[in-house]
C-alpha positions in Angstrom: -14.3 -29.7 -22.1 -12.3 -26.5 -24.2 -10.1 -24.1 -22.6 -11.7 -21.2 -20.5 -11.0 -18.0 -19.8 -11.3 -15.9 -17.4 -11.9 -12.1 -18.1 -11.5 -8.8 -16.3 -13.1 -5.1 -17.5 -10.4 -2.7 -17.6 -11.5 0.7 -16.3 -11.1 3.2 -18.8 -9.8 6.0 -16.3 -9.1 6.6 -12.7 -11.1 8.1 -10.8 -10.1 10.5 -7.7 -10.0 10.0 -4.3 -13.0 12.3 -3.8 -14.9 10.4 -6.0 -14.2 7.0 -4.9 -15.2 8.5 -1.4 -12.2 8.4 0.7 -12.6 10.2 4.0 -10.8 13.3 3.8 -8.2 12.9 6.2 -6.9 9.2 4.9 -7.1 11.0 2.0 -4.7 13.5 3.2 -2.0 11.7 4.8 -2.1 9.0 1.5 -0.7 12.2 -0.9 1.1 13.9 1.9 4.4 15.5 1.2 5.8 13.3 3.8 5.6 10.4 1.8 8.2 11.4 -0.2 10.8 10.3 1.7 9.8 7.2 1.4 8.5 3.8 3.0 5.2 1.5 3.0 1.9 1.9 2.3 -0.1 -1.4 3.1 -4.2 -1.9 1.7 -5.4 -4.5 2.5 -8.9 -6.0 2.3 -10.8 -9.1 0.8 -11.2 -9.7 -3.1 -13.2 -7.0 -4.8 -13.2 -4.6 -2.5 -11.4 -2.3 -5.1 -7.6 -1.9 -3.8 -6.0 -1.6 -6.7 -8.7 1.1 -7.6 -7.5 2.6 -4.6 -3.3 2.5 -5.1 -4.1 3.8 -8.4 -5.4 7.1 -7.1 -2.9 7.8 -4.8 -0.3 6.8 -7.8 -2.0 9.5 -10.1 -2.9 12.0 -7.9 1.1 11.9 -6.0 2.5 11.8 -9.6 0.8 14.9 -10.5 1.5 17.0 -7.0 5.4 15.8 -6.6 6.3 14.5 -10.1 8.7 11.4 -10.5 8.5 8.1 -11.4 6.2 4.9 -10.5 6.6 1.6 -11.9 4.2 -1.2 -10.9 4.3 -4.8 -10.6 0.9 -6.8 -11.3 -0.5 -10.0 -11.7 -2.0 -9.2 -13.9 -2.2 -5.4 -14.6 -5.4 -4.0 -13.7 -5.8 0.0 -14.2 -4.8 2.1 -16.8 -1.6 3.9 -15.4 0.8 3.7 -18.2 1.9 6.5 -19.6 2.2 10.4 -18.4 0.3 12.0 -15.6 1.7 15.9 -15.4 5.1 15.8 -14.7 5.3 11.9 -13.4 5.4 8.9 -15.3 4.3 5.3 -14.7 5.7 2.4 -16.4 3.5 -0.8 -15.8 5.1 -4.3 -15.8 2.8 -7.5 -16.1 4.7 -10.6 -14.2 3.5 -13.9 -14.1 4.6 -16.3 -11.4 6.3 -15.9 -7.8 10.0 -16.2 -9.4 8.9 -13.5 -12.0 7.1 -11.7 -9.1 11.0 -11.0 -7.4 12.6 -10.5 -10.5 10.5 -7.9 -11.6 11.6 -6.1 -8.1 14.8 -6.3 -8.4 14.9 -4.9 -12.0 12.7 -2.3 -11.2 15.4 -0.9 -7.9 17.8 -0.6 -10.5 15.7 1.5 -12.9 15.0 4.8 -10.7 17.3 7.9 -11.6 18.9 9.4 -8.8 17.4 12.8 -6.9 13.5 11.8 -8.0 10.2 10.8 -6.4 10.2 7.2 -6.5 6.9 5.0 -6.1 6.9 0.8 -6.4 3.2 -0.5 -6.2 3.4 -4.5 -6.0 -0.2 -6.0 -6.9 -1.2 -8.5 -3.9 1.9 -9.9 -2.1 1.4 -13.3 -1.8 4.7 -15.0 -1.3 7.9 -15.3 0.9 10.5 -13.3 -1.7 8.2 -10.6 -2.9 7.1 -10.0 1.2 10.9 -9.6 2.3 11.9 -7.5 -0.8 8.8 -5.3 -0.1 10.2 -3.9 3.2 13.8 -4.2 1.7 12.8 -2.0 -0.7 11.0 0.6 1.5 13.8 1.9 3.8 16.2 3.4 0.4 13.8 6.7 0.0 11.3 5.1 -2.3 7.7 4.7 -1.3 6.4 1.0 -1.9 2.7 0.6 -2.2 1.3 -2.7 -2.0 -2.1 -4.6 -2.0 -3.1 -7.7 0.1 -5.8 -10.1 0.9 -6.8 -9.5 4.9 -9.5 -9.5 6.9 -8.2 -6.0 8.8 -5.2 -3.9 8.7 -3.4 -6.1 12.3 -4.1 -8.9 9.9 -2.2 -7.9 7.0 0.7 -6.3 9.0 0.8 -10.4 10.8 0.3 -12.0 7.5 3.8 -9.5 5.7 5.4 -10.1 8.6 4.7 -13.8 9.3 5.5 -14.1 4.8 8.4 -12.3 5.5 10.2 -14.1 8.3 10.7 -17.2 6.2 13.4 -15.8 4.0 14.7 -13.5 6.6 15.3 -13.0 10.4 11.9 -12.0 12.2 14.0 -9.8 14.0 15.3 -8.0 10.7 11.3 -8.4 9.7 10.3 -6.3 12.5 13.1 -3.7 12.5 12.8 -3.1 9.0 8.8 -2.8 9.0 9.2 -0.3 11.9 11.6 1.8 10.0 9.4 2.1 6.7 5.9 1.4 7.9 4.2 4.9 7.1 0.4 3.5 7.2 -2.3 0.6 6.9 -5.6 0.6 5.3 -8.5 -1.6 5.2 -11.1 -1.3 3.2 -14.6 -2.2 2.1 -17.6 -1.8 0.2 -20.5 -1.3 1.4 -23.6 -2.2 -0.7 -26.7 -0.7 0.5 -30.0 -0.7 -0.5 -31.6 1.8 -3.0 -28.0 3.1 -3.6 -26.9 3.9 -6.9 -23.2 3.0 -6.0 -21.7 1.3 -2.8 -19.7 3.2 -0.2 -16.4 2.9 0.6 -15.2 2.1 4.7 -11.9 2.9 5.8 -9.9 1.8 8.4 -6.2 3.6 9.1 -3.0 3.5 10.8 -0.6 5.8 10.8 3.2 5.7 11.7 2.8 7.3 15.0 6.2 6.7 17.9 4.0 4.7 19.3 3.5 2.8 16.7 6.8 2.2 15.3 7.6 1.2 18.8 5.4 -1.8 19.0 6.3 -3.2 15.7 10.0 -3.1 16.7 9.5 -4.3 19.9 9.7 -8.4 19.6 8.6 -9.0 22.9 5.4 -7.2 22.2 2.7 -9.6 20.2 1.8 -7.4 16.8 -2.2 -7.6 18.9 -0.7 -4.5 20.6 -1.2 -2.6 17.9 -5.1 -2.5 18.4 -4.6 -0.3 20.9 -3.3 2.2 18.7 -6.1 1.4 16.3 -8.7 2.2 18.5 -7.2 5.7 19.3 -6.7 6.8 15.8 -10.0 5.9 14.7 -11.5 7.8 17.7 -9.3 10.3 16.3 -10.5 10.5 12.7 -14.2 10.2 13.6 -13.2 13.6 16.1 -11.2 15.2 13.1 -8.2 15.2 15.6 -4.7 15.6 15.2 -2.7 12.2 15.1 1.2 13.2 15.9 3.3 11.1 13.6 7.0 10.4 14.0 9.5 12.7 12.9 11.1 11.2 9.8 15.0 11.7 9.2 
């Protein structure tokens, strides 16, 4: 009848993209130069399945291509990012709370110097504020990486969206998603027998016209976007060339 704890193992360094076995061409377009100039990066998946393992590769491996700056926002913090990593830097802020949650946001838009990579990784949206100033945040040039509990990437882009619309217009929702959405994952661990480790499954979406066109569109039910799905996973498992939107 004491007080319990709960208690999480911190890792004790991150591990690579390569070695967490993500498919080679997510893995491209996730440290793309493209990025940035900005806009959102959702993962999604269910508890466990090692998102925040995955946000902090792509943190580490864009700070050391582009440089810049990254500051996180976690509840609570869960990978060793703080600190240096070659010319970038991350700066990791533990919140506590929804209130703290968009606090934390709004402190951290103010902290970027001008003319620099900018990155913004929120750990698990899971309220109205924090969904609206997610996508507010993603259309100024920095590039907002966030985690969230789904069962697949049309999921999660319903759930920010659906989060979203209850402290601003669904319209506004859907415009600004359209302008920063850049890509979806989802993804899984696969136990299997015998196996020393289990493997990673992807799925992907990428900012295609197509794409951006859908989630704008009002009259079109965010289900249309399976369509799009469907043809960039054939496209991955042919090693084909997706053509993404040109970005201003």
């Amino acid at each position: 009848n004491g007080e319990w704890y709960i208690l999480r193992k911190m890792p004790s360094e991150i591990l690579s993209m390569k070695d967490l076995g993500m498919p080679p061409p997510i893995a491209h377009h996730l440290t793309s130069e493209r990025m940035n100039k900005g806009g959102l990066i959702i993962v999604s998946g269910n508890p466990g399945h090692g998102k925040s393992t995955t946000l902090a590769s792509v943190i580490v491996e864009r700070l050391k291509r582009y440089s810049g700056i990254c500051i996180t926002i976690e509840d609570p913090i869960e990978m060793p990012l703080q600190g240096d990593h070659g010319g970038g830097i991350c700066f990791q802020r533990p919140v506590s709370g929804e209130e703290e949650f968009a606090q934390a946001i709004r402190g951290a838009l103010r902290a970027y110097p001008a003319k620099t990579n900018a990155m913004m990784m929120i750990g698990e949206v899971r309220d109205t504020e924090t969904a609206a100033l997610a996508l507010r945040s993603a259309v100024d040039g920095r590039l907002v990486l966030l985690t969230m509990h789904a069962g697949n990437i049309i999921q999660s882009i319903q759930r920010l969206c659906s989060m979203a619309a209850r402290t601003i217009t669904a319209e506004e929702v859907r415009e600004l998603l359209s302008s920063s959405f850049r890509m979806a994952l989802h993804q899984q661990l696969m136990t299997q027998p015998g196996a020393a480790k289990a493997r990673l499954v992807v799925d992907a979406l990428l900012d295609t016209q197509a794409v951006a066109g859908t989630i704008r569109a009002r009259n079109l039910p965010l289900d249309t976007l399976k369509n799009d799905l469907l043809q960039q996973r054939k496209a991955f498992q042919l090693n084909l060339p997706i053509e993404l939107r040109k970005l201003d």
